[in-house]
C-alpha positions in Angstrom: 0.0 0.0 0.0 1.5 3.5 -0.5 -0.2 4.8 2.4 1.8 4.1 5.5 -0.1 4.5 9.0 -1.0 3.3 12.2 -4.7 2.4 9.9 -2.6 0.7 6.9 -4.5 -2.7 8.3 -7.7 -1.6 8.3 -7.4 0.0 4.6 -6.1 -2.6 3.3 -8.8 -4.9 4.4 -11.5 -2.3 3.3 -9.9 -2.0 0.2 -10.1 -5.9 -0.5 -13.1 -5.8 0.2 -14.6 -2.8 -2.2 -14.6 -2.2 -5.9 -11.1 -0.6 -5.8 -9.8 -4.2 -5.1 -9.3 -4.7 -9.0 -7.1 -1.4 -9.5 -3.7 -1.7 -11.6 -1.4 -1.2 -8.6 -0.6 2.1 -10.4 -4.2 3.5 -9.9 -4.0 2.2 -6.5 -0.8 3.6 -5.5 -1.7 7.1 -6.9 -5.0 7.1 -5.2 -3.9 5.9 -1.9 -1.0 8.6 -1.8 -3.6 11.1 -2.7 -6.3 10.0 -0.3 -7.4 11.9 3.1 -8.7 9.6 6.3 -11.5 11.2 8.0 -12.6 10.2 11.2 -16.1 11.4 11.9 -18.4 10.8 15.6 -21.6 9.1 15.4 -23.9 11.9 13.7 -21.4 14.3 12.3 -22.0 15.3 9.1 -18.7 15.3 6.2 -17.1 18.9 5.4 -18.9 20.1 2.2 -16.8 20.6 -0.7 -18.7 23.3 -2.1 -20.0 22.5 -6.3 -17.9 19.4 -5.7 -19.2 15.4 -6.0 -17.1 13.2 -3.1 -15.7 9.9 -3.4 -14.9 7.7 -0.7 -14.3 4.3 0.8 -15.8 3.2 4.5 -13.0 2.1 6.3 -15.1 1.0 9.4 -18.5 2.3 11.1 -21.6 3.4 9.3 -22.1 6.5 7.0 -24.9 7.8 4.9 -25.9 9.5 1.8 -28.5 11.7 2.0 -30.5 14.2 -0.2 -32.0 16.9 1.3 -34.8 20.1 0.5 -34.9 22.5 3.7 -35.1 20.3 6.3 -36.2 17.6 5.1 -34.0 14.6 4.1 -34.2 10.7 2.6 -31.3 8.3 2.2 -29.9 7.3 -0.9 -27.3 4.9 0.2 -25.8 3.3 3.7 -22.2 2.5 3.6 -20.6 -0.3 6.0 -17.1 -1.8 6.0 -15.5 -2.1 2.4 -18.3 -0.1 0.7 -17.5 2.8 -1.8 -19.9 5.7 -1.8 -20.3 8.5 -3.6 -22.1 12.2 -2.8 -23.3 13.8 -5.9 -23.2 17.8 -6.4 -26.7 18.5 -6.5 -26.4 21.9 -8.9 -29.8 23.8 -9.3 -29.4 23.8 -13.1 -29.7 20.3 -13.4 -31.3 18.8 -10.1 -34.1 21.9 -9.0 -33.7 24.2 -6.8 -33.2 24.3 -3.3 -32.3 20.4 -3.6 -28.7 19.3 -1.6 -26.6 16.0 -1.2 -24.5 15.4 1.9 -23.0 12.4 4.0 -23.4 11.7 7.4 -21.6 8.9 10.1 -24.2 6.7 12.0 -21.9 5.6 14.3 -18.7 6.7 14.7 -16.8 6.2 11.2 -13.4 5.8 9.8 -13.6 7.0 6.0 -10.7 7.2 3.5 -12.0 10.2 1.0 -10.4 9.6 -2.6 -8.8 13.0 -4.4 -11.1 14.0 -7.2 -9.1 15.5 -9.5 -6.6 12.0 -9.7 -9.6 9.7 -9.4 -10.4 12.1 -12.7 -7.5 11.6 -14.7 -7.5 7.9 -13.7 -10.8 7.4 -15.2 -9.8 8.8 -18.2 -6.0 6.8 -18.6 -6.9 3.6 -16.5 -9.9 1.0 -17.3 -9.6 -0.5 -14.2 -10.5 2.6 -12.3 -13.3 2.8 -14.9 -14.7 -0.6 -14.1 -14.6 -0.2 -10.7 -16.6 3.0 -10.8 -18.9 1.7 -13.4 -19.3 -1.3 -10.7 -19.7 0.8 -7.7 -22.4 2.9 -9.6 -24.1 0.0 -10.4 -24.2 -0.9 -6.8 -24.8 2.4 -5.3 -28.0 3.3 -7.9 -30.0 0.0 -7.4 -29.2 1.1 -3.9 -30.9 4.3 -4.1 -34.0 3.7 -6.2 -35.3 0.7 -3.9 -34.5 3.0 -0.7 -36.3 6.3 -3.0 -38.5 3.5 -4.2 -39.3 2.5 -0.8 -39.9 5.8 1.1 -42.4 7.1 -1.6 -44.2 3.8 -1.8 -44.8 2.0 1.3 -46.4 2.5 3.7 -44.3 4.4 7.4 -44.4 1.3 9.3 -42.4 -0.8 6.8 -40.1 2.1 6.0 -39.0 2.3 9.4 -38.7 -1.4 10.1 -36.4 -1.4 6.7 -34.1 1.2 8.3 -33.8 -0.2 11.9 -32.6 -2.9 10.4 -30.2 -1.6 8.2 -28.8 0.3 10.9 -28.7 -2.6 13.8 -25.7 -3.4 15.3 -24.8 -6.2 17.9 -24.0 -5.0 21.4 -23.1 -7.0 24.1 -25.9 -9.8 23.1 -28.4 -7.3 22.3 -29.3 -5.4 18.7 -28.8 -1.8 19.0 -29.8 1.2 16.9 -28.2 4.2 17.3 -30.3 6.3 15.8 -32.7 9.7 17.0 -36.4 10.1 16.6 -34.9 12.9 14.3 -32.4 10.3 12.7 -35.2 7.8 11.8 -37.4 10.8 10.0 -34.7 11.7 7.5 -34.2 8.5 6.8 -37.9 7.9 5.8 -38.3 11.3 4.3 -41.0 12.4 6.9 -41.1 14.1 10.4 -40.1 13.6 13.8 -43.9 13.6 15.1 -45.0 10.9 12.7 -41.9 8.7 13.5 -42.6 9.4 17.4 -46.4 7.7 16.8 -45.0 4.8 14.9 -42.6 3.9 17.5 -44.3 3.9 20.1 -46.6 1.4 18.7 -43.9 -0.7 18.0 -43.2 -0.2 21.7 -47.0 -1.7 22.2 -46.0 -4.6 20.2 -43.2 -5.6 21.7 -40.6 -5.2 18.9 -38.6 -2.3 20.0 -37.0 -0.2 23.2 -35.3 2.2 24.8 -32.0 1.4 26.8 -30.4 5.2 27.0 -30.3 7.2 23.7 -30.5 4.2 21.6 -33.3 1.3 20.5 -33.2 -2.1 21.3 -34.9 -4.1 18.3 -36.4 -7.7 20.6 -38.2 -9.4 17.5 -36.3 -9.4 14.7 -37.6 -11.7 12.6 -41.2 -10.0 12.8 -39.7 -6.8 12.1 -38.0 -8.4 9.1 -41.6 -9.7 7.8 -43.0 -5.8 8.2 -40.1 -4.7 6.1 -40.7 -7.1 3.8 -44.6 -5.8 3.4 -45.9 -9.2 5.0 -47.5 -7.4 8.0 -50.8 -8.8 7.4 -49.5 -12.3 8.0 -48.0 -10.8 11.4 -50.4 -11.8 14.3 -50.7 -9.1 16.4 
């Protein structure tokens, strides 16, 4: 690897593990001795590059893409381990006005954010950097339309058992979200007050709780059958 720090493990094994793993080892040296680790906290958002798209690579935790309109919000795409993301520059010529993309950590993250400008000139000199984009866009749009797909056409309850789960993460023998009342809105593209009545019927019903700040899913193969839409086969 051309990088050389204390994290050299830990991008390596991300890197094996993403799109990037197919680079010429030209492409991957240049990009790794042009790249920038960013360490973000659980809910801090990613410095804007302003009229800029961002490339990156998770390196560990949990980030997210996000659209936005005021402040309102949906997810495009969640990001583990190994997982390439991308946040598009959502110009008012071409996307409507007032529209904005950004990137946020669930939990606290470890990102490795690619230089644009090389990643640029590699696309246009390297096919292997052009596959692995070509791949990762793949990835990343399916992505996005079933979570877009999703938040305009089903119905809240599903919607927020889709995201719980995509956010759970094992915690000393229990499955944990991290996530605010707030969190779980922009997610789902609606407000806190709706979110609020929703969970606390799933509260009623035995599927969720609160230990602290954070939820405690207790059923989760029921909630995978709501997210699935097969909530009328749930007894109640």
């Amino acid at each position: 690897m051309a990088i050389a720090t204390e994290f050299s493990c830990a991008i390596a094994t991300a890197w094996s593990r993403s799109h990037y793993r197919c680079l010429s080892d030209n492409a991957r040296q240049r990009l790794l001795a042009s790249a920038e680790e960013v360490h973000l906290a659980a809910g801090r958002h990613l410095p804007v590059t302003p009229r800029s798209s961002q490339a990156g690579l998770v390196i560990d935790g949990l980030f997210r893409v996000y659209a936005g309109s005021g402040v309102r919000q949906v997810t495009l795409q969640y990001a583990a381990e190994g997982d390439a993301f991308g946040v598009p520059d959502l110009r008012p010529s071409s996307s409507g006005a007032g529209l904005s993309a950004g990137g946020q950590a669930v939990v606290d993250s470890h990102l490795l954010m690619l230089n644009r400008d090389e990643l640029a000139v590699l696309l246009r000199t390297d096919p292997t950097v052009s596959r692995a984009v070509i791949d990762g866009l793949l990835v990343a749009h399916v992505s996005s339309v079933s979570l877009l797909a999703e938040n305009v056409l089903s119905p809240l309850r599903r919607r927020v058992a889709r995201h719980l789960l995509d956010l759970a993460l094992r915690e000393n023998g229990a499955v944990m979200v991290h996530a605010t009342v707030q969190d779980l809105a922009n997610a789902t593209g609606t407000v806190r007050e709706v979110v609020t009545r929703l969970l606390k019927d799933l509260r009623t019903d035995g599927l969720v709780s609160r230990r602290g700040s954070a939820l405690v899913l207790h059923d989760l193969r029921r909630l995978h059958r709501i997210a699935r839409g097969d909530e009328d086969n749930v007894s109640k």
